[in-house]
N, C-alpha and C positions, 0 to 999 in steps of 0.2 A: 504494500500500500504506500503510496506518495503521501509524505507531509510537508508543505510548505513553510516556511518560515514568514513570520511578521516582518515586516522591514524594522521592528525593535532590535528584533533577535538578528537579522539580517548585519546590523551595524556589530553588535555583541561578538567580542572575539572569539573564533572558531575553537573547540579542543580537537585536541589530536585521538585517533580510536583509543576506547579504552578496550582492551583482552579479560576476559571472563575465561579460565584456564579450568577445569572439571579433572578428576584421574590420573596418570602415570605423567613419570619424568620426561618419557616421550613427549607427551601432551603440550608440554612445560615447555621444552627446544622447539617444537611446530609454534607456538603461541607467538616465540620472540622470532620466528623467521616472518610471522604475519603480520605482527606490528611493523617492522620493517617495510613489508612490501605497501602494506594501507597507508602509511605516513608517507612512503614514496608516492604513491598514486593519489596523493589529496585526499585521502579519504580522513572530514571530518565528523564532527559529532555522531560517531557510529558506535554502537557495542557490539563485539564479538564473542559469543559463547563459543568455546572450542569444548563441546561435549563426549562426556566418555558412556562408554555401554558396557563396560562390565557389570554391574546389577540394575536391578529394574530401582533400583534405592537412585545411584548415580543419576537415571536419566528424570526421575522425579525429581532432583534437587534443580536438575538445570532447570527442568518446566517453572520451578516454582521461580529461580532466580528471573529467569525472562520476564515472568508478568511482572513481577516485583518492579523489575528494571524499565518497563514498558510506564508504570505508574509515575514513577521516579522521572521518566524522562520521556514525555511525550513526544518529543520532538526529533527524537534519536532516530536512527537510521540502525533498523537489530536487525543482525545474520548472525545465523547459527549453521556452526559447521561440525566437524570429529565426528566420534565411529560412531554414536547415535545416531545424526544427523544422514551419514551417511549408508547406514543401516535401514532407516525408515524416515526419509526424508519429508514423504507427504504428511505421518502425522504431526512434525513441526510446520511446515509449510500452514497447515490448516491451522496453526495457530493466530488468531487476530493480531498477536502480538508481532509475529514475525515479518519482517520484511522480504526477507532472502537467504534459500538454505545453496551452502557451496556444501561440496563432495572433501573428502579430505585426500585425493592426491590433486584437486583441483586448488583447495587452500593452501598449496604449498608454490605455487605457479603466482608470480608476482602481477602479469597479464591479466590473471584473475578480477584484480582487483582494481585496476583500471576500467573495468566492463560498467557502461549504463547499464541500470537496475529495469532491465526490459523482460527478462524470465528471471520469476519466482526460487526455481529450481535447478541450481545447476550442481548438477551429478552423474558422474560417468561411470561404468563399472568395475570397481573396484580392482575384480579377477581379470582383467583383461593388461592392467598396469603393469610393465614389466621393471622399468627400472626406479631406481632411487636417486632421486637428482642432489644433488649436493646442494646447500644453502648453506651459505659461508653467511654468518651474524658476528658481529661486532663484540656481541656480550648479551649481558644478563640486567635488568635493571633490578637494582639492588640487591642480588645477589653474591654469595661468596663462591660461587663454583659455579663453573659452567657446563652445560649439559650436551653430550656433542650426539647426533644420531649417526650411528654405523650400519642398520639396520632397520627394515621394514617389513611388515608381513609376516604371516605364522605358514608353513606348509603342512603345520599337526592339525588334529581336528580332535582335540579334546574334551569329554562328552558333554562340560560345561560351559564349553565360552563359545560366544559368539564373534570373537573378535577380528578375527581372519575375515567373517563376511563385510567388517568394517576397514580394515586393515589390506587388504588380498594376500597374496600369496609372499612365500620372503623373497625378499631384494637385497643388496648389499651395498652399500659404500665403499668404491676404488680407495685400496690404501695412501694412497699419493694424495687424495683429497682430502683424509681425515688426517693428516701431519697433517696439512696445509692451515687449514682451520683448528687445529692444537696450536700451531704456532701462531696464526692470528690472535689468538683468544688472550696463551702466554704475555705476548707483546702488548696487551692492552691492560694488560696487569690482574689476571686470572690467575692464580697458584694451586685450582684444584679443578679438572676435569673431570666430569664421570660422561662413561660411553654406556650407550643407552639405545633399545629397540625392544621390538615386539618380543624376541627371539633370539636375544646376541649370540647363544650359542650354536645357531644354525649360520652366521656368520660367514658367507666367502664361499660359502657350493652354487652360487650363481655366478662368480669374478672366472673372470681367466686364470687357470691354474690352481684355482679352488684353495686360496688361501685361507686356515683355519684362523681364529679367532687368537690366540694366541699367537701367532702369526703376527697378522695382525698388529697387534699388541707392540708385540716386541719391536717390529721395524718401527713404529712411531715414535716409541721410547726411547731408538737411535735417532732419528732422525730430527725430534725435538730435545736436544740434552736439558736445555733450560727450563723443561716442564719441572717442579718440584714434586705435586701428587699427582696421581691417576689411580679413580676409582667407579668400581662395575657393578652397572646393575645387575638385574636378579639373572640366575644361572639353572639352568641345568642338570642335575647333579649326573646324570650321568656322561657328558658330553663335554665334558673338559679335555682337551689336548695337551698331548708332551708338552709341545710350545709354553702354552699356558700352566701347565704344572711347576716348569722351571725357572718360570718366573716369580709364581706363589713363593719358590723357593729361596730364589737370589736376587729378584728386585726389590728393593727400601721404594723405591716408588710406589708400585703398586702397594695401595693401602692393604694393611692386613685384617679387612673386614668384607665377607660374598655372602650375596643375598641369594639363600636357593628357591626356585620355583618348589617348592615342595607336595603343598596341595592336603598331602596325609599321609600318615605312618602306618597306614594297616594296606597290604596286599591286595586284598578282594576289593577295596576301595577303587587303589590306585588302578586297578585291571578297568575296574566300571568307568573310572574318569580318564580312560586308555591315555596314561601317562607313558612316558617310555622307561621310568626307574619303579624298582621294588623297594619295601623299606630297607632292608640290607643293601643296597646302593647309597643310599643316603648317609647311612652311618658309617660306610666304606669311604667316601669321601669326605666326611668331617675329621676322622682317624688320620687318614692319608697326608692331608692338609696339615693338621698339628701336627705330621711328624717332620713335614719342609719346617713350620713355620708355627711353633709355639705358641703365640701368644695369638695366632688369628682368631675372630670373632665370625660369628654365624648370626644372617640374621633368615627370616623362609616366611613365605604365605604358607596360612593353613585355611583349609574349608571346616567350618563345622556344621555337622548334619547334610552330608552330601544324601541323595536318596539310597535308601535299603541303608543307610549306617547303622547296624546296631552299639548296643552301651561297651557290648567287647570288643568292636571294630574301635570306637570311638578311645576306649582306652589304649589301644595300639597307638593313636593318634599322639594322644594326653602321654603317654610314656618316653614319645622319641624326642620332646622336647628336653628332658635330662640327658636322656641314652646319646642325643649328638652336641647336648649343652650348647642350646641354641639360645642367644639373647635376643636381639629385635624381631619381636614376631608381628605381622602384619594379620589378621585374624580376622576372617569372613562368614559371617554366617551364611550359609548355602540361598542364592537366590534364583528362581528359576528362571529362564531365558527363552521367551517363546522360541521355535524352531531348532532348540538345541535336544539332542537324544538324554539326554538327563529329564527332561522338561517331563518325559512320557515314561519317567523311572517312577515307581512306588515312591511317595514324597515322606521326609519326615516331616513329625508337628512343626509348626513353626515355635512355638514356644521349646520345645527341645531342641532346637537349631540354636536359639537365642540359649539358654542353658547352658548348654555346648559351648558355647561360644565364647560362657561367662567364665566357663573353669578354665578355658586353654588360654584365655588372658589375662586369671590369674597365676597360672604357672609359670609364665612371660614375665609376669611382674615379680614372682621370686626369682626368676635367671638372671634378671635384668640387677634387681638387690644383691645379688652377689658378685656380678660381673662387676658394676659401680666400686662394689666396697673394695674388692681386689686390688682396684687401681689407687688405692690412699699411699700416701706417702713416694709414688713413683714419680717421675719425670714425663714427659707429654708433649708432644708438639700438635698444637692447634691452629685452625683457620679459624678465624672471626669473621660471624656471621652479620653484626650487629652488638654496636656498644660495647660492652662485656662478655659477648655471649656468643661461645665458638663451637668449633666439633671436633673431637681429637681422630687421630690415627683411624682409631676401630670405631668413628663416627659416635663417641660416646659425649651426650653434650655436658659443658664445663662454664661456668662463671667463672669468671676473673675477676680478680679483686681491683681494677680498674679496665675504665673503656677503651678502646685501644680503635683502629681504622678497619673498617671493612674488607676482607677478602687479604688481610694479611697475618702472617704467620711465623708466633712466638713458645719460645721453650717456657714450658710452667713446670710446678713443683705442684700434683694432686693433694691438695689440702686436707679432703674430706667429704661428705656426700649429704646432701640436704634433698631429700624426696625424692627425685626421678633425675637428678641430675650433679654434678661433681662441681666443687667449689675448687679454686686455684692462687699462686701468684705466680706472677713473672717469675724466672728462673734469674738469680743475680746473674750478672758475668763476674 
């Protein structure tokens, strides 16, 4: 729908888009390659939702932010894009609120965004997208690290996500490109990268020569020495490469903290949510790991109340958080996904999903109370996030006993631990 402007408003200085950012890290790097291209193409007083569809919870938060934001700001020019949007376009479209839904390999295309608002609907099929176009960004607005994509697309069809239908199939990012943009980001005064996709560990089986992830990895870590940290999101647990194994081992860069796709610890689960790992892979690889690299930290999504999970399935689940001493746990209660084959699995209650849900993020929070107290009286090195307040090595967060600058990086002395997070001072010289 077109809205006019008053010649009040006409005189009234333009704002530049504001980004509405929904789910994953991903999300987060696509948001700032969009600000980027809207503020290139004049695009003002617009909001952009860049919406996620991992639960049907995610795509109701955005719904409600839209109207909210429609209230808030009559005047505004809304598009709503990401793997919702691009999932089920018409029933944003149909919403009064919205102005214009883009596709999200079309929100990444700068062209995009220059277009008159002549179709409602711009969406292309997803599955038919073969490559991953490089979008080299500047940076992060206010952030302390920057988030680089290397990757696109799921080629799994796991029995609960929909996201591949949002996403399409995996893509990868030419090595040459991802230094390129580490060293951009470095040179603009970033000191902590984390590499990020649908899928990192499928990584490089669509590149010439099928460069794994590790790989990967390592020539960037040459190729940019100035980089201080690099760190990965969530993993695989069975799909780790030598490459990448030897690095866990012998790079000080590579932070000593991996987030694994986990999902659950019981077998007959992981079979139903056709994962590619068994629980005994999982604890295969937390082992393995602390025997390169002692002190690394664990953190894993888990589902609670996937359908058919019985109370003994579910304590398989509740147990492997000790058994691989897992600290940041990201914890889901099972949401159903129309057109996903989980959808049409025997459902648990919902109040036993929420249950579930409540014990496996109480166990998080004794892992977490012990990991915290471990680090008292040790030494640290931290990025600052804001004022005081940074994230050490194993992403553990830390107050400092003074403010310090944004996105830069000091030796502390662990103090002590006050609720869910580690008290510090500067380290003297």
């Amino acid at each position: 729908m077109s809205r006019k402007n008053t010649p009040a408003q006409d005189i009234a200085e333009k704002k530049d888009p504001e980004i509405v950012t929904f789910g994953c890290r991903l999300n987060a790097y696509e948001s700032e390659v969009m600000r980027t291209h809207a503020k290139n193409a004049g695009l003002e007083d617009a909001i952009i939702f860049n919406t996620c569809a991992v639960t049907k919870e995610a795509e109701r938060q955005a719904r409600q932010a839209i109207r909210k934001a429609r209230r808030n700001n009559p005047q505004a020019r809304i598009i709503v894009t990401g793997c919702a949007a691009q999932i089920n376009p018409q029933s944003f479209a149909q919403m009064e609120e919205v102005d214009q839904v883009i596709g999200n390999d079309l929100k990444l295309e700068a062209g995009t965004w220059g277009l008159p608002e002549t179709e409602k609907i711009l969406v292309n099929d997803i599955m038919a997208v073969t490559e991953t176009a490089s979008h080299l960004i500047e940076g992060f607005d206010g952030k302390a690290r920057a988030f680089i994509q290397v990757q696109n697309g799921c080629d799994h069809r796991c029995t609960f996500c929909i996201i591949p239908y949002g996403r399409g199939n995996s893509r990868s990012v030419p090595v040459g490109v991802i230094a390129e943009q580490v060293r951009a980001l470095v040179a603009a005064g970033y000191n902590e990268i984390v590499l990020t996709g649908v899928d990192v560990t499928s990584y490089g089986a669509d590149l010439p020569g099928q460069p794994a992830l590790g790989q990967m990895i390592r020539r960037v870590l040459a190729l940019v020495p100035e980089l201080p940290r690099l760190r990965l999101s969530s993993l695989d647990p069975v799909e780790i490469d030598d490459d990448l194994w030897r690095l866990i081992a012998e790079e000080p860069r590579l932070m000593p903290h991996l987030h694994m796709s986990l999902q659950a610890g019981d077998d007959m689960i992981l079979k139903r949510m056709k994962r590619r790992h068994l629980r005994q892979d999982a604890i295969n690889m937390c082992e393995k790991a602390r025997g390169y690299r002692g002190d690394i930290v664990f953190g894993a999504d888990i589902i609670a109340g996937f359908p058919t999970e019985t109370e003994e399935m579910f304590l398989n689940t509740l147990n492997i958080i000790e058994e691989c001493d897992l600290t940041f746990l990201h914890i889901f209660p099972y949401s159903e996904r129309e057109g996903t084959p989980a959808a049409r699995m025997p459902q648990v209650p919902v109040p036993v999903r929420k249950e579930r849900a409540a014990r496996l993020r109480e166990a998080g929070a004794r892992q977490l109370d012990i990991f915290l107290m471990s680090k008292i009286n040790k030494e640290s090195q931290i990025i600052v996030e804001k004022d005081n307040f940074g994230r050490s090595e194993h992403f553990a967060p830390v107050l400092v006993d003074q403010s310090l600058p944004p996105g830069s990086l000091h030796q502390v002395v662990i103090t002590g631990k006050n609720g869910d997070h580690l008290t510090a001072q500067l380290k003297k010289h």
